[in-house]
C-alpha positions, 0 to 999 in steps of 0.5 A: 500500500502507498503512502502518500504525503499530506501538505505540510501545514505552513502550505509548502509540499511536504515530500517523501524521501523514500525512492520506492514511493516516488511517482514516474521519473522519481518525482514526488507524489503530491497527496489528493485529498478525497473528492465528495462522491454526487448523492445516488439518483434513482434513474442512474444507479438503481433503487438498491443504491438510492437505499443504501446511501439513505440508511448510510446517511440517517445512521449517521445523522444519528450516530448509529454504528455498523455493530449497532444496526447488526444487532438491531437487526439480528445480523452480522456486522459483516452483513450489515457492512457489505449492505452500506458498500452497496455489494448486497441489496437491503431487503424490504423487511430490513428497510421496514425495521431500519425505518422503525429504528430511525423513527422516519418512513420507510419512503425516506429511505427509497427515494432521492434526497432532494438536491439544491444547488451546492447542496451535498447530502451523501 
């Protein structure tokens, strides 16, 4: 795995000395930070997704763990895990309890979030 080097705080670049982690032609790697990725949206990406990310987003609007879902909903952390990577569906009965558990309806968690102009919700 690469490490990469973050800014230095006083905004020069901050560089690594070690050979094996320098780009092509020996020049040093320069850090990117990570780029917000746009909200699901239904008619791209599926419902399956649009799902996922609502129950991503409301877990952590109320600072619910992976483990604690799991437990709430009599499944593993790993089940739960591969469910928020979008590499396994929610079923509709666990959408139904999530709703439960969040204390919202099981539409908020199926359909997009509403999208304003500089508005980033996932």
């Amino acid at each position: 795995m690469r490490r990469l080097s973050r800014p230095a705080p006083d905004h020069h670049l901050a560089v690594d000395i070690d050979d094996a982690e320098a780009g092509p032609g020996g020049a040093p790697e320069i850090f990117d930070p990570p780029r917000r990725r746009p909200g699901p949206r239904l008619c791209a990406d599926g419902l399956a997704r649009v799902a996922a990310g609502a129950v991503r987003l409301e877990a952590a609007r109320r600072g619910l763990s992976q483990q604690q879902l799991a437990i709430e909903l009599g499944l593993s952390r790993t089940a739960v895990s591969a469910r928020f990577r979008d590499q396994v569906a929610w079923t509709l009965d666990e959408i139904g309890l999530l709703a439960q558990l969040f204390g919202c309806r099981v539409a908020d968690l199926v359909t997009e979030a509403p999208t304003r102009p500089g508005l980033r919700v996932w």
